[in-house]
ZAVO-905992 format. One record per residue: x, y, z of N, C-alpha, C in turn; residue in three letters. Coordinates in steps of 0.02 Angstrom, whole numbers, plus 50000, padded with zeros to 5 digits. Layout:
# residues N
XYZXYZXYZALA ...
END
This chain:
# residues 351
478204914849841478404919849890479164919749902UNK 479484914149911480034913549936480664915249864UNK 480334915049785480664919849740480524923349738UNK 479974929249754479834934749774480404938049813UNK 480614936949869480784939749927481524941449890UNK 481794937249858482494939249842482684944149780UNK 481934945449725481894948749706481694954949733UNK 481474955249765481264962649788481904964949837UNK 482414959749839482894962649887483314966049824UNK 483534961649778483824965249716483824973049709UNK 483004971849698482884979649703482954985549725UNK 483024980449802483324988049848484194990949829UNK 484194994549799484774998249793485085002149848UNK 485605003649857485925009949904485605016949916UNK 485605017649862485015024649872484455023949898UNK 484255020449864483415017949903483315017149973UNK 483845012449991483945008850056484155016150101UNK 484785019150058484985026050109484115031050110UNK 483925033050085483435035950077482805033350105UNK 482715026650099482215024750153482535024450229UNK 482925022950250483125025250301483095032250333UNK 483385037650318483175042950329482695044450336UNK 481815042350298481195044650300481065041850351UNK 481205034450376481095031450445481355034150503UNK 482145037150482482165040650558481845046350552UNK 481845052150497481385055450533480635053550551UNK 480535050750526479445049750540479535047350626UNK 480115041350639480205040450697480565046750767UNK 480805051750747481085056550768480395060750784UNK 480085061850735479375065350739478725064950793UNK 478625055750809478365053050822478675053850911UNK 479115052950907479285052650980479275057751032UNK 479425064050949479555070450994478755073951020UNK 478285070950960477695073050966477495068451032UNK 477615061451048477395057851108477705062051191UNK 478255065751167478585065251236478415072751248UNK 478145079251201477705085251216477385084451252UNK 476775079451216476185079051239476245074751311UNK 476815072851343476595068951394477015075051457UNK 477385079451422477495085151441477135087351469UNK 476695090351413476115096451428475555091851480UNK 475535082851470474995083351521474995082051588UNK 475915079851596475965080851665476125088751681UNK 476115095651651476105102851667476595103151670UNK 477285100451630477905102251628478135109251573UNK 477635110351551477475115951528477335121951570UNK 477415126551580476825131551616476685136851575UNK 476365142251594476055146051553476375151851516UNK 477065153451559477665159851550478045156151494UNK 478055148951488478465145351433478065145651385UNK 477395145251399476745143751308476835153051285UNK 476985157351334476795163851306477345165551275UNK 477775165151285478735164751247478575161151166UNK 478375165351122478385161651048478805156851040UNK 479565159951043480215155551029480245149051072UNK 480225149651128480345143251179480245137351177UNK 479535136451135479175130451137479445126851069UNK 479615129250989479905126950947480725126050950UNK 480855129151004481665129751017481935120651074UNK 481235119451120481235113651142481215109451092UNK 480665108351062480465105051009481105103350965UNK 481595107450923481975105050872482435103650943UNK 482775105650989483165100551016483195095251050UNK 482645092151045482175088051062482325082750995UNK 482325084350921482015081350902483075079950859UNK 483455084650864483995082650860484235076950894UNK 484065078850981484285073351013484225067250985UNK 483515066850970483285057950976483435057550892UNK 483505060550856483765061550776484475055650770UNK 484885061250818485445057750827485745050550852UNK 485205051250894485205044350950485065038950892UNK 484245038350867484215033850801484695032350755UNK 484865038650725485425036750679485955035350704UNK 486265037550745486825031850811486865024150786UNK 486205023150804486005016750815485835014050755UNK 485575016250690485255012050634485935010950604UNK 486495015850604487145016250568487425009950575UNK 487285007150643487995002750655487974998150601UNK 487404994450574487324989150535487984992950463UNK 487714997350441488124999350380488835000050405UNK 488955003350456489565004050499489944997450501UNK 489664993850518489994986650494490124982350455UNK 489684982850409489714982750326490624984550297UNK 490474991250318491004995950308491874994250341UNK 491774991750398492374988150435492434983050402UNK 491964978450371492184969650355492624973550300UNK 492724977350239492684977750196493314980050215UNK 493454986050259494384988450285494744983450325UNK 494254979850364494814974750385494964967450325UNK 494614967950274494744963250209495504965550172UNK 495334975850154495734975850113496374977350155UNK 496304977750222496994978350275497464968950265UNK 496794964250269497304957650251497684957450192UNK 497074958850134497294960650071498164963150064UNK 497964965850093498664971950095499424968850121UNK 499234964550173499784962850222499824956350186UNK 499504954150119499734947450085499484942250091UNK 498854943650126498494937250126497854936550088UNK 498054932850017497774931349958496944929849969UNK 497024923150015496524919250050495924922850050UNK 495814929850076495474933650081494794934050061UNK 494194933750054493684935550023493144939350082UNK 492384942450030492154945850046491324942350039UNK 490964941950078490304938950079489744942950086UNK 489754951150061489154954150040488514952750013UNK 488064950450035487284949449977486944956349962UNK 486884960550018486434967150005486704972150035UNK 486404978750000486064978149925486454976949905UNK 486124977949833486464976249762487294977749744UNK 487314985149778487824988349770488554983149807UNK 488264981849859488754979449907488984971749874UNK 488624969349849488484961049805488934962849763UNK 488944968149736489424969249660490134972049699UNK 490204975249752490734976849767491124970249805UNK 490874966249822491014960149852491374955549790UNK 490934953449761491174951649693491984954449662UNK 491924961149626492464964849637493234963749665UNK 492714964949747493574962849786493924953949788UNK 493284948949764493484943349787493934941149697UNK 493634946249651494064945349587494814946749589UNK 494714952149636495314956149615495784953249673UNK 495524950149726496024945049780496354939349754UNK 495824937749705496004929649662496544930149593UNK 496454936749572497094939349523497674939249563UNK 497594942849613498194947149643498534939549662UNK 498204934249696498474928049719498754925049656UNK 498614924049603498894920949551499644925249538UNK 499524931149527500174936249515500744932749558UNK 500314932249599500684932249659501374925049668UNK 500884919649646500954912549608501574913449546UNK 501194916649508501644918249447502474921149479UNK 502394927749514502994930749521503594925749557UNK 503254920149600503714917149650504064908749605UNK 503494908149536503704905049486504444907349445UNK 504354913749435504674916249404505214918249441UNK 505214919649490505894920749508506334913649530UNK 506004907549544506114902849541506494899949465UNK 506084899349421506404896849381506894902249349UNK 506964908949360507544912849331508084911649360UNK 508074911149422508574907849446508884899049422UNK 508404896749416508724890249379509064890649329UNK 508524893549274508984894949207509374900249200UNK 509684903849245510274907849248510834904549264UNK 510564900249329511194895349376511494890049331UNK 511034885949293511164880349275511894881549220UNK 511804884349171512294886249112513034890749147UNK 512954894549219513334896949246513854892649264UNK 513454887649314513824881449339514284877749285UNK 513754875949226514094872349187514684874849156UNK 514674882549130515204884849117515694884949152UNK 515704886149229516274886949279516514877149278UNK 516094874049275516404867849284516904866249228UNK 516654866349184516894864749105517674868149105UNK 517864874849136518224879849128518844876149161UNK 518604874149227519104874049277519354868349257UNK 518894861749220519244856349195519744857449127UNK 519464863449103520264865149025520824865849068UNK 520934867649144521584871549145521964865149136UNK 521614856149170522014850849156522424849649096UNK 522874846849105523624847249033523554842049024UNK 523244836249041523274828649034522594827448983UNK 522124833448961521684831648914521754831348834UNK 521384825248815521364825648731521104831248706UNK 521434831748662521284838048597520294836448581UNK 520224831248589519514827548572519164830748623UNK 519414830648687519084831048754519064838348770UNK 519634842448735519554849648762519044851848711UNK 519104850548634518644854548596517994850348618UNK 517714846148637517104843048663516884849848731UNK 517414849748775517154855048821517154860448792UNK 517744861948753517674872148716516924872848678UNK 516444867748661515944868048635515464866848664UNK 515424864548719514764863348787514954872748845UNK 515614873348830515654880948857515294885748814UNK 515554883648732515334889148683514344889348684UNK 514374883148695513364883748707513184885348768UNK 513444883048824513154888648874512974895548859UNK 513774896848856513824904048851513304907748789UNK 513104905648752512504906148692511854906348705UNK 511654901748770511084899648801511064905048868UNK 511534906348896511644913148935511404920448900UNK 511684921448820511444926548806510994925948765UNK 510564921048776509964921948722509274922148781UNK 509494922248862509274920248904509154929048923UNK 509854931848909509744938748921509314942648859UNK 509704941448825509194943048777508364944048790UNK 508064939248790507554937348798507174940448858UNK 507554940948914507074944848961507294952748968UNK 507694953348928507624963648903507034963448865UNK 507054958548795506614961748758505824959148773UNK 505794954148829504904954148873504994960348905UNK 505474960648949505584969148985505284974248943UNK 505564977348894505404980748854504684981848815UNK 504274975048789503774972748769503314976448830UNK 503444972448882502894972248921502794978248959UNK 503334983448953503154989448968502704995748912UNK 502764992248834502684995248784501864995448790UNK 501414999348769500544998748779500445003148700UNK 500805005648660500515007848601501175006048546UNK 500915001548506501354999148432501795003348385UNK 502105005148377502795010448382503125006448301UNK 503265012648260503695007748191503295004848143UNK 502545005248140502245002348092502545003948006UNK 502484998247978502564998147916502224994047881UNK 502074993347827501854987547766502344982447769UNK 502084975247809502364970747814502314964447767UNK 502504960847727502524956747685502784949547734UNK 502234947347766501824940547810502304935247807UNK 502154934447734502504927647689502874927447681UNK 503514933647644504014933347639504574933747701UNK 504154935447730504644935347809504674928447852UNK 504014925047841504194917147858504504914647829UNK 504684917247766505194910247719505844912847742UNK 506024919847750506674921947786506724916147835UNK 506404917947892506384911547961506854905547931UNK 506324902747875506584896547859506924895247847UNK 507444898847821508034901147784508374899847841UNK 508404902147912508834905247943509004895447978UNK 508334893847978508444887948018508514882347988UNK 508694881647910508794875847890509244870247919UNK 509814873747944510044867947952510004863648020UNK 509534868248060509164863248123508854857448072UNK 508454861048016507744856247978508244849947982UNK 508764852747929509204845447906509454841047962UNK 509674845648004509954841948070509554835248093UNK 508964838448095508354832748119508134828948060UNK 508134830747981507974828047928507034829547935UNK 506784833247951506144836947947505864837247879UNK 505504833947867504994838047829504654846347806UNK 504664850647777504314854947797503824856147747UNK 503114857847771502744859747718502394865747726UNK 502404871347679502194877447660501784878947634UNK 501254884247627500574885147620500734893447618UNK 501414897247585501374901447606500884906747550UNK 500794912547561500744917847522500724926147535UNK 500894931147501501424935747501500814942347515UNK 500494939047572499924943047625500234950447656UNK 500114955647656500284961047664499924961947750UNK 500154967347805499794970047836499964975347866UNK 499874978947917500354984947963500464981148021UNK 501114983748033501254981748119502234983048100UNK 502344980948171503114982048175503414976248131UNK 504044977348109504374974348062504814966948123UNK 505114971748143505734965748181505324961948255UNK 504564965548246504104961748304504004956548286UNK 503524955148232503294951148183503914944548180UNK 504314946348159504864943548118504894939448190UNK 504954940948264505124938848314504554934248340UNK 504254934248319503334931248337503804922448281UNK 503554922748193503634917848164504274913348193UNK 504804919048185505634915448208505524909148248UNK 505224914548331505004908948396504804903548393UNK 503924904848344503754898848317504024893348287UNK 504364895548262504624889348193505234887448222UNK 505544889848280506224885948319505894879548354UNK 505144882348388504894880048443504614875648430UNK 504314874748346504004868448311504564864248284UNK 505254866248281505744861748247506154857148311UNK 506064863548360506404859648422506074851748477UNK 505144854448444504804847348484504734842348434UNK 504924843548367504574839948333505264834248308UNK 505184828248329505564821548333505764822548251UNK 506404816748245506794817248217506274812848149UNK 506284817148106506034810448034505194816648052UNK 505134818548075504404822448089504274827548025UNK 503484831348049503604836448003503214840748026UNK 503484846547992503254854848011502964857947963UNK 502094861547997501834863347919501674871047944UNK 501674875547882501424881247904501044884247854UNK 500424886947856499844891447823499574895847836UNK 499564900047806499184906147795498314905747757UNK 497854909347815497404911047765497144918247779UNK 496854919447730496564926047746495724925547744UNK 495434931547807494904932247814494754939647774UNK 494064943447786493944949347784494274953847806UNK 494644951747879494634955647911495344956047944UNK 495794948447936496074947347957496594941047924UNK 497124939747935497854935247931497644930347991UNK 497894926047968497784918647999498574914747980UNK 498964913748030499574908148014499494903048066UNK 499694897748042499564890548081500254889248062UNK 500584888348131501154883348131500964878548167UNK 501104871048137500964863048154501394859148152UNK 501574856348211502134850148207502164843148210UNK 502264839748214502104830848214502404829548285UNK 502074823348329502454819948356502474822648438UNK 502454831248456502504830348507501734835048535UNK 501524832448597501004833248608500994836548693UNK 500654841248685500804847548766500084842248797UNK 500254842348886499864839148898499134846048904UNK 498574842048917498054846848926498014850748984UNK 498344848949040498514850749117498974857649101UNK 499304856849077499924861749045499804867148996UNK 499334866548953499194868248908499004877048915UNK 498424877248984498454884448998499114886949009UNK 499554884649027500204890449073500584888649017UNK 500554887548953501104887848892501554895048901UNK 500784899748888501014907648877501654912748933UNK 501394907648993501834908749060502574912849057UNK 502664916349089503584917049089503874910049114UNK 504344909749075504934903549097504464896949115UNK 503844895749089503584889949128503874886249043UNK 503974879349076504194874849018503774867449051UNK 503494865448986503084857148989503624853549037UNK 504314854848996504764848149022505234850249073UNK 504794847349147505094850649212505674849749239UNK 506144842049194506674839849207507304846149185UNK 506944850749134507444853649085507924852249041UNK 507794846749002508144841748963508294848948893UNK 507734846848876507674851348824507874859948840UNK 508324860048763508534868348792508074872348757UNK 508234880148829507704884848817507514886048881UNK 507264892448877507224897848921506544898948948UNK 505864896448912505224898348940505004903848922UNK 505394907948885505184915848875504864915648804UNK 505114910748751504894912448682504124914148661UNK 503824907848700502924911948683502764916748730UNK 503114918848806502794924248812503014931248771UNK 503484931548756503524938248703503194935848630UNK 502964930048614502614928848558501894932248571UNK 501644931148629501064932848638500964939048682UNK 501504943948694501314950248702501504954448640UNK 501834951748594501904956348535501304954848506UNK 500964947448485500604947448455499744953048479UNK 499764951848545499194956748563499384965448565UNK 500084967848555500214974848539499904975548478UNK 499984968248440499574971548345498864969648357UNK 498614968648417497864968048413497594961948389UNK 497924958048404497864949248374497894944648442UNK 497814937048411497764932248466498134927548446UNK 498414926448500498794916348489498644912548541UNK 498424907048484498184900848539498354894048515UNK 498404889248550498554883048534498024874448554UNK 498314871648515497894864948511498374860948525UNK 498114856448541498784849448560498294845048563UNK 498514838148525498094831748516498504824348498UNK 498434820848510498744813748475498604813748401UNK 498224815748388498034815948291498354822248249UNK 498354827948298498524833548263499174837248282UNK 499344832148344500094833448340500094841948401UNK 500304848348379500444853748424500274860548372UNK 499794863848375499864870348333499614874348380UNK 499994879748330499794886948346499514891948315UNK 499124896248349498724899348276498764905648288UNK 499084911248252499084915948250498724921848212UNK 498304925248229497514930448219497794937848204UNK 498114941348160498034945648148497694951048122UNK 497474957248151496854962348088497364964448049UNK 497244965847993497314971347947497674976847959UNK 496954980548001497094987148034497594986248135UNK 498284985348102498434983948166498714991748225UNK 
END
């Protein structure tokens, strides 16, 4: 009985529920008006000039039966009537910013799913919310930090008492700021841009493979810098999608696997193909994202290393992973003590 009862509440839907209601007030409207005639007619509140008047007696009757019509439904409303307030004074907090918010509807059905609903869409809006005050947080860091350093660096050249050693040491901690400044701008025009974009623009026949070995090309002499390993798995995989998107997806990757991956390490990358789809795995040795961290990789500006040792902006996988879903693909990552840090990138065909 007692799983019974909650099934049969299921059942009651809005309509049902509105619709059985109504048959109850009227049968109850009916009932009363027929009780309070008849107690009419038998105390003679009737008389005989009123029964001979055709009209009179049905003209009592329906306003009779409005009255108490109204009165019921007055009264059966309030329950829904209040229903109806929890739900405006929810999305009034909602509104004025308070995340916290939720909604505790069970019935009916309808109201259960609209409850649901609002307590989803309170628990997004609070994360956004999380996110945006992240982000303006750390934009401000990594704007300030390279600013500072430049103005410091600057004001120490005007000294005349420095070595030739000591000024080109600072003309080159200025020249990388200032590099790390515009790759900083860079970077949040073209998420700007991305993230306003919703249909893939520029398609062409892209050649996969040959555009990662470009990459590689570009960054050798980080490889050497660190003395890296690299190992390749490539092949000369065709697909559609944007040219200089693509190219901006591998680039990211393969900075981002050369930049964690310790000195004497190594960097591998493969391609396979499905039916249906391109598959690239970039893999690095040595450094390992914790599992805590691991969801908010994709983040704007969120970075593993909170000290900010390591340079970089936080932006590279999120425009990795909104270009990659403009071509209708996925990137995701693994991190392990055995397998080191990859990333796996899912492209269709038909992008």
């Amino acid at each position: 009985m007692r799983r019974l009862i909650p099934r049969i509440k299921e059942k009651i839907t809005l309509p049902f529920l509105f619709s059985l209601m109504v048959s109850i007030i009227f049968l109850i409207t009916i009932v009363i008006t027929v009780i309070l005639v008849s107690l009419a007619h038998y105390f003679g509140l009737f008389n005989e000039e009123i029964a001979q008047v055709g009209t009179a007696l049905p003209i009592i009757i329906l306003i009779s039966c409005i009255i108490i019509g109204t009165t019921i439904s007055g009264l059966a409303s309030r329950s829904m009537v209040k229903t109806i307030r929890e739900f405006i004074e929810a999305t009034q907090r909602l509104a004025a910013g308070d995340f916290s918010t939720r909604l505790y509807l069970k019935s009916p059905p309808e109201y259960r799913i609209l409850s649901e609903n609002f307590n989803r869409m309170a628990e997004e809006l609070g994360s956004i919310e999380i996110l945006r005050t992240d982000f303006v947080n750390n934009f401000s860091h990594e704007f300030k930090t390279p600013i500072v350093s430049i103005k410091g660096f600057a004001e120490i050249l005007k000294y005349d008492d420095l070595s030739e050693e000591e000024r080109d040491e600072y003309l080159d901690i200025v020249i990388e700021e200032s590099a790390r400044l515009a790759s900083l701008a860079s970077n949040v025009l073209e998420l700007s841009k991305i993230e306003t974009q919703t249909i893939l623009t520029d398609k062409q026949e892209v050649n996969v493979g040959e555009q990662i070995r470009q990459c590689v090309l570009l960054l050798t002499t980080k490889l050497e810098k660190k003395h890296l390993s690299l190992n390749l798995g490539l092949h000369d995989y065709s697909l559609s999608g944007n040219k200089e998107m693509l190219n901006q997806v591998w680039l990211n990757l393969l900075e981002n696997a050369v930049k964690f991956t310790p000195e004497q390490g190594t960097v591998t990358i493969e391609m396979k193909r499905t039916a249906n789809s391109l598959e690239m795995v970039f893999s690095n040795t040595g450094s390992v994202i914790d599992p805590e961290t691991l969801p908010r990789i994709f983040d704007k500006f969120y970075q593993a290393d909170t000290s900010h040792a390591t340079v970089g902006n936080g932006l590279g996988l999120t425009i990795v992973q909104r270009i990659v879903n403009l071509h209708g693909g996925t990137v995701a990552c693994e991190s392990g003590p055995l397998q080191g840090t990859v990333f796996i990138v899912t492209l269709p065909f038909a992008a």
